[in-house]
Residue frames as a rotation matrix with the C-alpha (Angstrom) as fourth column:
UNK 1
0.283 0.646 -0.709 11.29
0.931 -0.363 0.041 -3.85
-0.231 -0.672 -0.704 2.69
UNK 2
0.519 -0.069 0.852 10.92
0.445 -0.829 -0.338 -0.29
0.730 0.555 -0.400 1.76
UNK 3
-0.527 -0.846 0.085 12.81
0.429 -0.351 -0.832 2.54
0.734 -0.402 0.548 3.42
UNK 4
-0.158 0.597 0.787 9.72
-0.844 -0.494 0.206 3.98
0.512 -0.632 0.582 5.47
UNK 5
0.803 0.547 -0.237 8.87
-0.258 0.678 0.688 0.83
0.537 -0.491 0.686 6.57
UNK 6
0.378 -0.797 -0.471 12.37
0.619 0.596 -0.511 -0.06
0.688 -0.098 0.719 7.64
UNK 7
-0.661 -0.549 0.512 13.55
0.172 -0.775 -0.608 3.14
0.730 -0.313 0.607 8.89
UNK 8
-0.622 0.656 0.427 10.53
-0.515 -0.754 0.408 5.20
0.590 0.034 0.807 9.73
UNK 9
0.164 0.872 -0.461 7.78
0.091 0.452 0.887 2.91
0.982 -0.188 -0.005 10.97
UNK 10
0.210 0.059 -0.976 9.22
0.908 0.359 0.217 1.38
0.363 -0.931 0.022 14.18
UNK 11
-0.913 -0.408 -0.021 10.20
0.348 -0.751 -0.561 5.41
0.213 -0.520 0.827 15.02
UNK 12
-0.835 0.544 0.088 7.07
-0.337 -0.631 0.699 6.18
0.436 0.554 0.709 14.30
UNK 13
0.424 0.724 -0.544 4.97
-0.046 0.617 0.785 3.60
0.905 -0.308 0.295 16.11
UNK 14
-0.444 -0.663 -0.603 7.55
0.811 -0.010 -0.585 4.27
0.382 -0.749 0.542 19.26
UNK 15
-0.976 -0.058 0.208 6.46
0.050 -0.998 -0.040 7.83
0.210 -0.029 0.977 18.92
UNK 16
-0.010 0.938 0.347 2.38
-0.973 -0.089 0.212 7.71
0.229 -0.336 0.914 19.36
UNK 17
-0.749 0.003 -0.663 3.11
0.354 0.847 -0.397 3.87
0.560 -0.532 -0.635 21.91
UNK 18
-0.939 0.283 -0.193 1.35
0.064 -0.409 -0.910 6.43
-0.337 -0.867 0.366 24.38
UNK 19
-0.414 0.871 -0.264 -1.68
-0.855 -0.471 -0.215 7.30
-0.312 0.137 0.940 22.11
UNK 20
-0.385 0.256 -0.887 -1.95
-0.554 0.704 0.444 3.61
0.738 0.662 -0.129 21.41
UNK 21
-0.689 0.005 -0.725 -2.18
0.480 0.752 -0.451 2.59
0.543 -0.659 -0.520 24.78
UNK 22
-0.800 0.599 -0.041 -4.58
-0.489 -0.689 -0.534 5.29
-0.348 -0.407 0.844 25.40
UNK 23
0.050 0.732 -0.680 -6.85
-0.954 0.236 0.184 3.34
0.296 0.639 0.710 22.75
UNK 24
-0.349 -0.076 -0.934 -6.09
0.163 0.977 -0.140 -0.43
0.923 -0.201 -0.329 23.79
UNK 25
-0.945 0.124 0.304 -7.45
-0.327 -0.450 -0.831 1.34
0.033 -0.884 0.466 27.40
UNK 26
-0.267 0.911 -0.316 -10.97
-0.918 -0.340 -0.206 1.53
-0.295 0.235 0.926 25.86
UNK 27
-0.164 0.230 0.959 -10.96
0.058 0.973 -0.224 -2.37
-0.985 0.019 -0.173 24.82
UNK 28
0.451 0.365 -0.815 -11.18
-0.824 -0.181 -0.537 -0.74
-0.344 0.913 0.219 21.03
UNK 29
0.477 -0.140 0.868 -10.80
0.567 0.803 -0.182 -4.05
-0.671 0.579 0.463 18.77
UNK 30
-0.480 -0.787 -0.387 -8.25
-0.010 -0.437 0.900 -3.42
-0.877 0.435 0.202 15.90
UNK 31
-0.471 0.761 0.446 -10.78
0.771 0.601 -0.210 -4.48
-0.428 0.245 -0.870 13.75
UNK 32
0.526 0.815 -0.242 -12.83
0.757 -0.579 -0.305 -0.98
-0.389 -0.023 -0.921 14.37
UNK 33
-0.075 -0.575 -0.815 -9.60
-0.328 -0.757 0.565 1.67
-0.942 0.309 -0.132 13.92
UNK 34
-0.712 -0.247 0.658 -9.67
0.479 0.514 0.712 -0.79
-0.514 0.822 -0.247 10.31
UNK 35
-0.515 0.399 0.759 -12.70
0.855 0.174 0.489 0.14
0.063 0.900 -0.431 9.26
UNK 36
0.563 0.480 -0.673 -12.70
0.634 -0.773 -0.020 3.43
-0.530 -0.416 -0.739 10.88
UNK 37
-0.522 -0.844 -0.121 -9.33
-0.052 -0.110 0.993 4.19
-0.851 0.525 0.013 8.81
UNK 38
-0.679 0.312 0.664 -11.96
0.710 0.510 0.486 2.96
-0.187 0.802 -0.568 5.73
UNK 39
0.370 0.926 -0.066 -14.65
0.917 -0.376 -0.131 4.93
-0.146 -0.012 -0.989 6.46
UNK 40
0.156 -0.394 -0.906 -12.14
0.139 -0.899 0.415 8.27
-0.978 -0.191 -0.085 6.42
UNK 41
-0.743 -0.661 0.106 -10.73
0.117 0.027 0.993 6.99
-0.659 0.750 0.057 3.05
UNK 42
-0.384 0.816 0.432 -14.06
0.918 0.288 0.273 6.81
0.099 0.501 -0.860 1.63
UNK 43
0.611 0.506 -0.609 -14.74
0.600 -0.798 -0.062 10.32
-0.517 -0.327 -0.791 2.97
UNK 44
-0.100 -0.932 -0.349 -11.38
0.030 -0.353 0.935 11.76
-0.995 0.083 0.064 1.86
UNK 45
-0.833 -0.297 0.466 -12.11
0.432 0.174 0.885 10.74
-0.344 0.939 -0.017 -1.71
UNK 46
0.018 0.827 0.562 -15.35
0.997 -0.060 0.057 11.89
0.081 0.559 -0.825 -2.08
UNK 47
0.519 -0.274 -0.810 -13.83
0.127 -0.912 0.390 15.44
-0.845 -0.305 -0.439 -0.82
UNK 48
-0.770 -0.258 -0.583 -11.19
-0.531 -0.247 0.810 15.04
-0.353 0.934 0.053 -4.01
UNK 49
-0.256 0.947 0.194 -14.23
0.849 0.316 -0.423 14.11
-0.462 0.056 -0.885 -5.65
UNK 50
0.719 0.684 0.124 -15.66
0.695 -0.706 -0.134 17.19
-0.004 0.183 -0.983 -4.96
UNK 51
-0.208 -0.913 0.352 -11.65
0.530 -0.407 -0.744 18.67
0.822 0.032 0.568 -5.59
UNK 52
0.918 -0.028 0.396 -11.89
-0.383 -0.320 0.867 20.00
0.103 -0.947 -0.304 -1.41
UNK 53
0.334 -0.818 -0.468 -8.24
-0.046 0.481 -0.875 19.21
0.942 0.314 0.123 -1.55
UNK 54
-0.369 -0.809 0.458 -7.53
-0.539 -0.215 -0.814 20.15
0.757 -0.547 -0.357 1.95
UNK 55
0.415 0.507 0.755 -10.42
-0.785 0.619 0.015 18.42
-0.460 -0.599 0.655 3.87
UNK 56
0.812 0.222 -0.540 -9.78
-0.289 0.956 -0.042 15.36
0.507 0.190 0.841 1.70
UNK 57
-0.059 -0.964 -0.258 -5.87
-0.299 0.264 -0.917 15.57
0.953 0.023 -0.304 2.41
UNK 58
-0.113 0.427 0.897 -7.44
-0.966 -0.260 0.002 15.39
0.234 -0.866 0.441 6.10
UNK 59
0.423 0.532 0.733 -9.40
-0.804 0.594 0.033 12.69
-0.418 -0.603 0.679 6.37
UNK 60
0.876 -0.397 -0.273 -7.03
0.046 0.632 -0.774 10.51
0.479 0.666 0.572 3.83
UNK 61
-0.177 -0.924 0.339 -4.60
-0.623 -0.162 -0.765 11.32
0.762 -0.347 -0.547 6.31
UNK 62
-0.084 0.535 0.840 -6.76
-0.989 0.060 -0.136 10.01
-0.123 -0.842 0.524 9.06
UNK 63
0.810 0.584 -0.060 -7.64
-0.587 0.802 -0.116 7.24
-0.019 0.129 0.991 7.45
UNK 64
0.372 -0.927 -0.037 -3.77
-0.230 -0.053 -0.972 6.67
0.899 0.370 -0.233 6.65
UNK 65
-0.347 -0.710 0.612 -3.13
-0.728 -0.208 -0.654 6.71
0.592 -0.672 -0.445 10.17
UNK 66
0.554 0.698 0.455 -5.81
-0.786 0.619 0.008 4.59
-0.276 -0.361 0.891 11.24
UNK 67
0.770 -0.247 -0.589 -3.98
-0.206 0.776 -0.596 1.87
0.604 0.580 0.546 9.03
UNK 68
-0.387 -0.856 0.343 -0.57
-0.536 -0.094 -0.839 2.25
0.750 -0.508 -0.423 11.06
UNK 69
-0.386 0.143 0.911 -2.62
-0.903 -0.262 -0.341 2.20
0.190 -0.954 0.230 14.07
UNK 70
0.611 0.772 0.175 -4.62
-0.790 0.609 0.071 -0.82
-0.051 -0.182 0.982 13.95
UNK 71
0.270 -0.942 -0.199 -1.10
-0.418 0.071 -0.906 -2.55
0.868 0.327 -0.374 13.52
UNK 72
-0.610 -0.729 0.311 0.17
-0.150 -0.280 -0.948 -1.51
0.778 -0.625 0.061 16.29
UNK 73
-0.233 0.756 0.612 -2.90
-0.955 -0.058 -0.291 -1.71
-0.185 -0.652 0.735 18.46
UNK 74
0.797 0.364 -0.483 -3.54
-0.314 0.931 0.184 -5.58
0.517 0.005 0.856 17.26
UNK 75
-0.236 -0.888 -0.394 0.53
0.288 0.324 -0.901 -6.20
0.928 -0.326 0.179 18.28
UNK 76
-0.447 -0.111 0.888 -0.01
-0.606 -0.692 -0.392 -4.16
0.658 -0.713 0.242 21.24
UNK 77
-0.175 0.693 0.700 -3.61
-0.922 0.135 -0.364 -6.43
-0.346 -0.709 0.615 22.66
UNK 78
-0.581 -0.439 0.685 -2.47
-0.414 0.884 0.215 -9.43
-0.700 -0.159 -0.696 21.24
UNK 79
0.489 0.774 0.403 -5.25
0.299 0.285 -0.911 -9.54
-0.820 0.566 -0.092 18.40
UNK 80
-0.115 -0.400 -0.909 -2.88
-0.945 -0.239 0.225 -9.92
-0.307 0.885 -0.350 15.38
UNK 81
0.005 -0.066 0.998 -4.04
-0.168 0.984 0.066 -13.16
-0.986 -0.168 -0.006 14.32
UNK 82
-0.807 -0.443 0.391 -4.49
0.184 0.441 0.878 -14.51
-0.562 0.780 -0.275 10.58
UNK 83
-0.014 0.863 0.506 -8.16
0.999 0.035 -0.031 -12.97
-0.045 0.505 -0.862 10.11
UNK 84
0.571 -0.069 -0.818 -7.16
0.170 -0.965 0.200 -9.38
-0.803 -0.253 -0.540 11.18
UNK 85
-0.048 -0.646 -0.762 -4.53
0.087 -0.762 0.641 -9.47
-0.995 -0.036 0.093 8.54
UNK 86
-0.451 0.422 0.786 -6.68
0.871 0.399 0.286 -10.81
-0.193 0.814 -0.548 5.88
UNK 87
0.487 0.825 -0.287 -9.29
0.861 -0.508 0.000 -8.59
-0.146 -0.247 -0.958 6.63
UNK 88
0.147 -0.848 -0.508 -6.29
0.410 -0.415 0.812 -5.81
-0.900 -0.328 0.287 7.37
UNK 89
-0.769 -0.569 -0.292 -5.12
-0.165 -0.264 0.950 -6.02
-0.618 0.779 0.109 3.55
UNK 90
-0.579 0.580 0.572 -8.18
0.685 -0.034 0.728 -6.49
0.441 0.814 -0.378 1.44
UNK 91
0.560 0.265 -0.785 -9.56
0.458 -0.889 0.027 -3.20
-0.690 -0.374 -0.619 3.53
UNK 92
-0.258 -0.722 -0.642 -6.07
-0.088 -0.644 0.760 -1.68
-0.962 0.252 0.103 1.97
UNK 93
-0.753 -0.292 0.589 -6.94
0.584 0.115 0.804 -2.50
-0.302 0.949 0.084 -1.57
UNK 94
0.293 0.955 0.035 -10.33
0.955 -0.295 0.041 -0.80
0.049 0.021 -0.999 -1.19
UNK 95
0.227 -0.477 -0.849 -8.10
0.613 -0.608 0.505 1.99
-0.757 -0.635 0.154 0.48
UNK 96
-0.277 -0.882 0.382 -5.98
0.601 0.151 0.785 2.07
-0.750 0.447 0.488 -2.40
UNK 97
-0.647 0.160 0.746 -8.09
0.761 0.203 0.616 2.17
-0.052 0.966 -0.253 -5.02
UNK 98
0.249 0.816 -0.522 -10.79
0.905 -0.388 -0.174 5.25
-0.344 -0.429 -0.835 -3.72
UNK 99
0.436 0.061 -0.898 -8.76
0.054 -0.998 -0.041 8.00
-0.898 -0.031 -0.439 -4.20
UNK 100
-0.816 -0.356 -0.456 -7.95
-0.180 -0.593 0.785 7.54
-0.550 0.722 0.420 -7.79
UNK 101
-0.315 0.862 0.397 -11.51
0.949 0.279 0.147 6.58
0.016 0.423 -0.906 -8.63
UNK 102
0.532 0.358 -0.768 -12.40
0.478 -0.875 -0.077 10.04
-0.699 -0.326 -0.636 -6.98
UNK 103
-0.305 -0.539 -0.785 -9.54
-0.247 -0.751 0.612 11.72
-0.920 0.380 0.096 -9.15
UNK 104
-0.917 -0.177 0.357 -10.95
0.198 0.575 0.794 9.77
-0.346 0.799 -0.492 -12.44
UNK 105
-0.227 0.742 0.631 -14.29
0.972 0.128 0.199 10.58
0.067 0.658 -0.750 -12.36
UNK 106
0.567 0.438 -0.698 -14.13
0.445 -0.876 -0.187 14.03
-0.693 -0.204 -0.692 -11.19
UNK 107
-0.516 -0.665 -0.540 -11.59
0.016 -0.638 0.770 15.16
-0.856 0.388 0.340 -13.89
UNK 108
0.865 0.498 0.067 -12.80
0.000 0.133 -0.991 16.11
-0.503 0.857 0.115 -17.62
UNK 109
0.008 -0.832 -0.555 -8.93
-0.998 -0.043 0.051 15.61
-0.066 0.553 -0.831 -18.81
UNK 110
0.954 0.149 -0.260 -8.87
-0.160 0.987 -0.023 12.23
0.254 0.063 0.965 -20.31
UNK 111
0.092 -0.847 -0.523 -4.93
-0.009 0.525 -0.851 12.10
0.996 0.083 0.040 -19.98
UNK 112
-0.592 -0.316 0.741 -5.21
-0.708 -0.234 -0.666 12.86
0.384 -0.919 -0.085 -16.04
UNK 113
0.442 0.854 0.273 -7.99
-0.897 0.416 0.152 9.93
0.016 -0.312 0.950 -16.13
UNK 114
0.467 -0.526 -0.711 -5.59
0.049 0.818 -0.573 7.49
0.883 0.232 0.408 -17.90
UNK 115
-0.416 -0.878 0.237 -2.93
-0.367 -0.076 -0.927 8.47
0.832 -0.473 -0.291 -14.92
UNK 116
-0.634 -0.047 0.772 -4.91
-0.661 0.551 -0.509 7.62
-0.401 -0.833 -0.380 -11.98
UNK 117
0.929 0.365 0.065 -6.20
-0.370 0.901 0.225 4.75
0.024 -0.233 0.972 -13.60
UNK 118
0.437 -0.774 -0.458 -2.47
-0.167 0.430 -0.887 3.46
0.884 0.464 0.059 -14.32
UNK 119
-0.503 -0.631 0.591 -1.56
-0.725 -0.065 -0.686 4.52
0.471 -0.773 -0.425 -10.93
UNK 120
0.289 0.693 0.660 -4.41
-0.926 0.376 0.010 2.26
-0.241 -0.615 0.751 -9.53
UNK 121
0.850 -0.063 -0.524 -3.42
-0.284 0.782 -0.555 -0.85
0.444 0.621 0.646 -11.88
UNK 122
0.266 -0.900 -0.345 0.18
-0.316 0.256 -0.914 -0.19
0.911 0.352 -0.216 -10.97
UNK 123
-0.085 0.121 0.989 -0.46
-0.996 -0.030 -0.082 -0.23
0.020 -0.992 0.123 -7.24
UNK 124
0.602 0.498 0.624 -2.47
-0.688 0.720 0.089 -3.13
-0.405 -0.483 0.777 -7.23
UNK 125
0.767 -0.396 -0.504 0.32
-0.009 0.780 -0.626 -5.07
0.641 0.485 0.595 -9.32
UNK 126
-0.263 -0.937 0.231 2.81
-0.552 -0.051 -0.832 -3.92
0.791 -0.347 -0.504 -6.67
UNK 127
-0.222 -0.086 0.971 0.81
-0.975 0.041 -0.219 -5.44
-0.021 -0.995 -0.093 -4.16
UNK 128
0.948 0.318 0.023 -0.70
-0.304 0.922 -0.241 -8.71
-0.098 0.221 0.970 -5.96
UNK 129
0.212 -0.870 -0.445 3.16
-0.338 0.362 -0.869 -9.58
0.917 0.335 -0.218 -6.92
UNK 130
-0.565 -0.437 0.700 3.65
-0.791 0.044 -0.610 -10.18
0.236 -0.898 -0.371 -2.55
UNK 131
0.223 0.863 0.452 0.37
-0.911 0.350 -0.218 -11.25
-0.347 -0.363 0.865 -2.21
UNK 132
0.921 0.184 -0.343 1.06
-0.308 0.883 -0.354 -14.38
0.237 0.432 0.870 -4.79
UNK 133
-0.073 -0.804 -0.591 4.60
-0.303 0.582 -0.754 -14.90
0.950 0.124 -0.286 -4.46
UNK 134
-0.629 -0.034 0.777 3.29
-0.740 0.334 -0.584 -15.84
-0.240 -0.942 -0.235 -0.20
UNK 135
0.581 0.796 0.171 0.54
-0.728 0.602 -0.328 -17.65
-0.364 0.066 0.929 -1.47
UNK 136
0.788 -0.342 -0.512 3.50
-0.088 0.760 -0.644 -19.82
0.609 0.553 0.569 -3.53
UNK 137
0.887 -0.371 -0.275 5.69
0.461 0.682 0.568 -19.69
-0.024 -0.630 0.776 -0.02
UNK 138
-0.293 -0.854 0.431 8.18
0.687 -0.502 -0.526 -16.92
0.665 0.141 0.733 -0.94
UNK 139
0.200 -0.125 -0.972 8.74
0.548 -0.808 0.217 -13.87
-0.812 -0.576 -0.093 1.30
UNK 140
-0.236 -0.492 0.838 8.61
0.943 -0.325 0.075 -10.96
0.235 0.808 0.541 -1.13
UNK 141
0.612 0.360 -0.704 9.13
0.728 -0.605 0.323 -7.78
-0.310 -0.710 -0.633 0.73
UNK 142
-0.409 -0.845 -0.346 11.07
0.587 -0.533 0.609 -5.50
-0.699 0.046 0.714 -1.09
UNK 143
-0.048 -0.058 0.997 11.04
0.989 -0.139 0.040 -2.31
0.137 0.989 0.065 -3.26
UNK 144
-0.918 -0.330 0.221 11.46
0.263 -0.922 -0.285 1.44
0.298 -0.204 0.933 -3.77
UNK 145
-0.732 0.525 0.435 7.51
-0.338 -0.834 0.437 2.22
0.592 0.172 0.787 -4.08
UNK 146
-0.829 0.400 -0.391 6.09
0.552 0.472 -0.688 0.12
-0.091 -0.786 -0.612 -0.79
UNK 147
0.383 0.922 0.050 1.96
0.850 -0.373 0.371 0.97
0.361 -0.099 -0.927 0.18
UNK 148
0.256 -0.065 -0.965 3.78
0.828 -0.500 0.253 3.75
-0.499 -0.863 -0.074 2.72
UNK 149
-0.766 -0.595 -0.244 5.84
0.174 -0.557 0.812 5.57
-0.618 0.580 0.530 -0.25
UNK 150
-0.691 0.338 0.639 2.86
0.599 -0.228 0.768 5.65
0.405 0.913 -0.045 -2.48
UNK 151
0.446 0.892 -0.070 0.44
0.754 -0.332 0.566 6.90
0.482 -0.306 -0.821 -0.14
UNK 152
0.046 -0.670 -0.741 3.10
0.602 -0.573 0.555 9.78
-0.797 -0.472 0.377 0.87
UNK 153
-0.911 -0.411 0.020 3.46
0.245 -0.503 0.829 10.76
-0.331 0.760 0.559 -2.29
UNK 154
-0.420 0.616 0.666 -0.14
0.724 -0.215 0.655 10.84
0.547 0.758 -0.356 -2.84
UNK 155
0.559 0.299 -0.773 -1.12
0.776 -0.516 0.362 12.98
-0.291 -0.802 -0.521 0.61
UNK 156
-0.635 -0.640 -0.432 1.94
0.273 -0.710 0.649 15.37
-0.722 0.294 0.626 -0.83
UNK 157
-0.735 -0.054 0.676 0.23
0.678 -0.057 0.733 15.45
-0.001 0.997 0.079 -4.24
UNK 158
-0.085 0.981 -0.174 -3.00
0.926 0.142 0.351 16.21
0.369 -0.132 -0.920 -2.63
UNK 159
0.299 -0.050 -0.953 -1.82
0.833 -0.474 0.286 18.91
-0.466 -0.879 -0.100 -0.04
UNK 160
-0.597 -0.475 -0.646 0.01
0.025 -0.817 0.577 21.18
-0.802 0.328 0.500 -3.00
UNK 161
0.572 0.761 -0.307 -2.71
-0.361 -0.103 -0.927 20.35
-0.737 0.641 0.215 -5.41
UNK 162
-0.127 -0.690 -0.712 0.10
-0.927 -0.173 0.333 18.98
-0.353 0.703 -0.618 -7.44
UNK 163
0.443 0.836 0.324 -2.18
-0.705 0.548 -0.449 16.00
-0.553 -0.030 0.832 -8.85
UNK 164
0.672 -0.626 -0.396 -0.37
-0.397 0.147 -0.906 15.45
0.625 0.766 -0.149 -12.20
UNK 165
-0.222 -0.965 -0.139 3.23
-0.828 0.262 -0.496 15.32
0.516 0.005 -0.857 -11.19
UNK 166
-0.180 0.101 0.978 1.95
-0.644 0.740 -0.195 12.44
-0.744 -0.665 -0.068 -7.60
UNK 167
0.965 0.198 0.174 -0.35
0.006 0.643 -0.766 10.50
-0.263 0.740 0.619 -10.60
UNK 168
0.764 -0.334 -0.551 3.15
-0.401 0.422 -0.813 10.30
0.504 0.843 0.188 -12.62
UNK 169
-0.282 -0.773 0.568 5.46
-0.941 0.107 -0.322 9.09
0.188 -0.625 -0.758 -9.42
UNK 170
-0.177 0.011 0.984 3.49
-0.694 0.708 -0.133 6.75
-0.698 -0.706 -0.117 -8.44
UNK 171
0.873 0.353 0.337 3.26
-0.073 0.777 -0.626 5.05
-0.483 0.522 0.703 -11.54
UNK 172
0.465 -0.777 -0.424 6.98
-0.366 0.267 -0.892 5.06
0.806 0.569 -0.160 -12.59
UNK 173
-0.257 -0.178 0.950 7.36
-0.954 0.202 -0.221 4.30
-0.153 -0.963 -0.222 -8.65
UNK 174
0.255 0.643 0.722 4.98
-0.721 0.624 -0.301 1.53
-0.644 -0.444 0.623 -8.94
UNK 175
0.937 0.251 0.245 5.93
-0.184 0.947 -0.264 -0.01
-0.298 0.202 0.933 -11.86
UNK 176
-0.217 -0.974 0.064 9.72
-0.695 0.108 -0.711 0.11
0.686 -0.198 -0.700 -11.06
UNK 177
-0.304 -0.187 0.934 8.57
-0.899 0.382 -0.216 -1.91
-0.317 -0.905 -0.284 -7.75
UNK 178
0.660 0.689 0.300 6.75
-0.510 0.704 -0.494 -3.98
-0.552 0.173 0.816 -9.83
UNK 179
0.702 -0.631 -0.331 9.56
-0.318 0.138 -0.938 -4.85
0.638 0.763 -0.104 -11.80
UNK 180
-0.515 -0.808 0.286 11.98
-0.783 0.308 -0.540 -5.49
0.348 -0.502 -0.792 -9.01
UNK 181
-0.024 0.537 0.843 9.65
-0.583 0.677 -0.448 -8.25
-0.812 -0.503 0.297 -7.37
UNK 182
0.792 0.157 -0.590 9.65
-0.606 0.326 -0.726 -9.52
0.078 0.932 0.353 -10.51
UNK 183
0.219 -0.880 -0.421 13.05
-0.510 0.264 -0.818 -9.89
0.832 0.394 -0.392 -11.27
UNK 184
-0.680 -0.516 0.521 13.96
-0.731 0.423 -0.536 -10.61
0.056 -0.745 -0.665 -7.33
UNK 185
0.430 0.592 0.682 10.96
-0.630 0.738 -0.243 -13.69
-0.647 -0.325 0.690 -7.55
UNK 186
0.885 -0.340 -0.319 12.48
-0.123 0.490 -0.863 -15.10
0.450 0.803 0.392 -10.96
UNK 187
-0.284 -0.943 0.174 16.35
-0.620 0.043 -0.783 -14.85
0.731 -0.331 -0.597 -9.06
UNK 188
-0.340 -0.075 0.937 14.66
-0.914 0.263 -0.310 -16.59
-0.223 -0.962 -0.158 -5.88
UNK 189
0.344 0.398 0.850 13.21
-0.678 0.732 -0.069 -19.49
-0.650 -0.553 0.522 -7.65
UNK 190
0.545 -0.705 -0.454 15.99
-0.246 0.383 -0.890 -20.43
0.802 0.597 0.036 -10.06
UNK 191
-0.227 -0.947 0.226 18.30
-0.918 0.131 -0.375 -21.03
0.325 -0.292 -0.899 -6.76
């Protein structure tokens, strides 16, 4: 488990308990903050798209939070069941994968196209590597460049305009994490 998630989350999901139970008031399904959290990301990118760096950092922030929230708001009203978190994480890969489409087709630098595709690839290996080693019955929760750490680093990248330098973190991030899961899945099923 990454350090935001470990550290950071439960402070963090303590910290807006109040604005969660304001929403679980309203009977909002977790369900809706999902694909309201989708509908931002999908805005957000078509803003870097249209390089609006600060609106996008907005609503990609929104949408960012929405994710947290819908978490916490299924734990909260008891609707965390086994379709919410299906549903939950193949929302995130859509998430994922928007804002470097948006940074790929709006750039005319091919080497800043290659980065956020790599960063997309490497993402989606950091998360398929969990995704399969549960599907084969392992717990594989660990690494430096968790969903929380990459999508930090990209909201940072976004907010200073500092495209380049986020596109090359999160892909020596990502495929360092990808590597450790690796190595820790190959150490867990040799014992």
């Amino acid at each position: 488990m990454s350090y935001l998630t470990r550290e950071l989350k439960p402070y963090f999901e303590r910290s807006f308990s109040p604005l969660i139970t304001f929403i679980a008031r309203f009977n909002v399904h977790p369900t809706a903050l999902t694909f309201l959290g989708l509908l931002f990301v999908c805005i957000g990118s078509y803003l870097l798209f249209l390089e609006s760096y600060l609106l996008s950092f907005l609503f990609l922030l929104a949408g960012a939070l929405c994710d947290v929230f819908d978490g916490a708001l299924a734990r909260r009203t008891q609707n965390d069941g086994p379709f919410g978190a299906f549903l939950d994480s193949l929302t995130d890969r859509f998430s994922d994968a928007m804002p470097f489409v948006a940074i790929a087709l709006s750039s005319q630098d091919k080497f800043l196209v290659f980065l956020s595709i790599m960063a997309m690839v490497s993402s989606f290996g950091v998360s398929y590597a969990r995704a399969r080693a549960e599907g084969l019955g392992y717990e594989l929760k660990v690494g430096l460049f968790e969903r929380p750490e990459r999508w930090t680093v990209l909201l940072i990248g976004i907010l200073l305009k500092e495209i380049y330098l986020a596109l090359v973190v999160l892909v020596i991030g990502s495929l360092i994490t990808v590597f450790q899961r690796v190595y820790i899945f190959m150490k867990e099923v040799r014992k």
